[in-house]
C-alpha positions in Angstrom: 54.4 -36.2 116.9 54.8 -34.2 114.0 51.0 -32.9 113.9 51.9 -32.2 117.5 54.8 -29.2 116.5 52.2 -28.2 113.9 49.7 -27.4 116.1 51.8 -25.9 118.7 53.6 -23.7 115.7 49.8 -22.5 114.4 49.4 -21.4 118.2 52.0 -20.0 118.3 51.6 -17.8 115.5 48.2 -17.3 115.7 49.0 -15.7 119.4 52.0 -13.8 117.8 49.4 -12.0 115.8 46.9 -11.6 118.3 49.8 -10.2 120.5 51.1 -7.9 118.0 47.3 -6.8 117.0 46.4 -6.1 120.3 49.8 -4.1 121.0 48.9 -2.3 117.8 45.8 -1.4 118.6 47.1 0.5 122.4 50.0 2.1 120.5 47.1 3.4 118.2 45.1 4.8 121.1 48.0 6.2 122.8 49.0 8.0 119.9 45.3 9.1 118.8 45.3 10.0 123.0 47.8 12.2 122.7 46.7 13.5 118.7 43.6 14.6 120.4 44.8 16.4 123.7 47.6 18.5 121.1 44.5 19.6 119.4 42.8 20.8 122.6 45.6 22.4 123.7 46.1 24.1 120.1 42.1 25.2 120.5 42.5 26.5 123.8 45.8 28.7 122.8 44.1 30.0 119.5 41.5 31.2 121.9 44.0 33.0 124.1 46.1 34.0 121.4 43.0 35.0 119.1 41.9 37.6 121.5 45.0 39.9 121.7 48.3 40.2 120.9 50.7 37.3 122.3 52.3 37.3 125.5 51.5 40.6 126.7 48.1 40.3 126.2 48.4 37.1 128.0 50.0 38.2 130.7 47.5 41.3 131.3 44.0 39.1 130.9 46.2 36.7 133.4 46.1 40.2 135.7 43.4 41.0 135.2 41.6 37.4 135.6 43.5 37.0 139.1 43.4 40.6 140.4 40.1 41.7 139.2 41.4 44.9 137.3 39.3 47.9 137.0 39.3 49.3 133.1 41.7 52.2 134.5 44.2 50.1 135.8 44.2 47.6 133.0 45.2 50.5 130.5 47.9 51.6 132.9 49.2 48.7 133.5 49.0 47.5 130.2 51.4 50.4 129.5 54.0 49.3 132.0 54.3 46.0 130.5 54.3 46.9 126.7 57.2 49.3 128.3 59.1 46.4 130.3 58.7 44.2 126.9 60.5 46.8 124.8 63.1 47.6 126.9 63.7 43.3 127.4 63.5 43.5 123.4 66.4 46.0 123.0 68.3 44.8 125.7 68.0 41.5 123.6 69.3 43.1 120.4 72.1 45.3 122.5 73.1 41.5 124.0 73.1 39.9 120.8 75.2 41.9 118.7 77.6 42.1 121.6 77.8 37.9 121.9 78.3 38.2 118.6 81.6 40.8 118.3 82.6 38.4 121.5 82.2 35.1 119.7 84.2 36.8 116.6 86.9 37.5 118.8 87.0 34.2 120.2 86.9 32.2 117.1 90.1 34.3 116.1 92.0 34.0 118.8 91.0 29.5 118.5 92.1 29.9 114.7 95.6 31.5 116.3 96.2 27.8 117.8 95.5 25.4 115.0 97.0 23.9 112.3 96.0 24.3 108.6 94.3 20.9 108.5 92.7 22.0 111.6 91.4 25.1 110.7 89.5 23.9 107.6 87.6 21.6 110.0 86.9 24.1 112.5 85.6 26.4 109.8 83.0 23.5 109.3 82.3 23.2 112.5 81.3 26.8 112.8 79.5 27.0 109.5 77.1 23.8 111.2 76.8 25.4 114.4 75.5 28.4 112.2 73.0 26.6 110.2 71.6 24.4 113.3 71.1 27.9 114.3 69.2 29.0 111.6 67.4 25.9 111.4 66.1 26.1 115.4 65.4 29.7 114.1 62.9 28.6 112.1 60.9 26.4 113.6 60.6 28.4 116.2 59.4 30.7 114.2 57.2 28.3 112.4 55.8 27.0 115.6 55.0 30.6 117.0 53.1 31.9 113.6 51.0 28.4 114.2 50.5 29.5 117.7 52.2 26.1 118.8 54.4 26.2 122.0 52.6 29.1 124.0 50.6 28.3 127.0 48.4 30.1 128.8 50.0 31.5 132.5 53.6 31.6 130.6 56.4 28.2 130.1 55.6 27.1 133.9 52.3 27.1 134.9 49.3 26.4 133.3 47.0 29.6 134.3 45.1 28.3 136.7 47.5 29.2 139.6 46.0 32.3 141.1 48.4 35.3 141.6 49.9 35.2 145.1 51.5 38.5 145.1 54.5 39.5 146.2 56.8 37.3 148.4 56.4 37.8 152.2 59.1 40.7 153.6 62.2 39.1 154.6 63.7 40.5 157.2 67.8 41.2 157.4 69.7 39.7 160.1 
């Protein structure tokens, strides 16, 4: 009886470990799987990225590639967007600083309704909010000089949409 619970116990370890091996050995694969299509996507961005200059370059070879730009209108249009991007890029900055006056003013007028205790926790809270600021900052940073995080055809689409032009007229009722 006894040699009986031995044997069963040996099986049943000896299928524990064939379990856990085997379970090891697909969470392996999945991960290598996944390691490996990172990389291609990494290879395929540093050869999108590696031609120009970023986004605007992206998005005019994505013109060009779908609308079958002649040289002249590529250079043109190429203007247009590096002037649409500088005018999003100080709009940004003009936005920013004005949030920022705003969220001055508001953490004020909050310090107006607490207590002393309160306060010094609040002033903690805002100091953490600043540095998981900073700290989202910089990896994104860090993850756009490695090129990581940028796809081809822009944060929806993969490129290989065609361009469909401009929606059909709608008419006003």
């Amino acid at each position: 009886m006894i040699k009986r619970y031995k044997w069963m116990a040996a099986g049943l370890l000896l299928g524990a470990i064939l379990f856990g091996s085997a379970l090891g050995t697909m969470g392996t694969m999945f991960v290598l799987s996944k390691i490996k299509e990172q990389q291609r996507r990494q290879h395929e961005i540093q050869h999108v990225v590696g031609k120009g200059h970023g986004p605007i370059h992206m998005i005019i070879e994505r013109l060009d590639r779908d609308l079958n730009l002649d040289p002249e209108q590529r250079e043109k249009i190429q203007a247009e967007v590096e002037k649409i991007d500088k005018a999003f890029k100080a709009l940004h900055a003009e936005t920013g600083k004005k949030m920022s006056v705003i969220m001055e003013d508001g953490s004020r007028a909050i310090r107006a309704h607490l207590k002393e205790d309160q306060i010094a926790a609040y002033e903690l809270y805002i100091e953490e909010r600043s540095l998981r600021k900073r700290i989202m900052r910089y990896r994104m940073d860090s993850r756009k000089a490695r090129g990581e995080g940028q796809r081809e055809g822009g944060r929806r689409g993969s490129g290989e949409a065609p361009f469909r032009g401009p929606p059909p007229h709608q008419e006003k009722d």
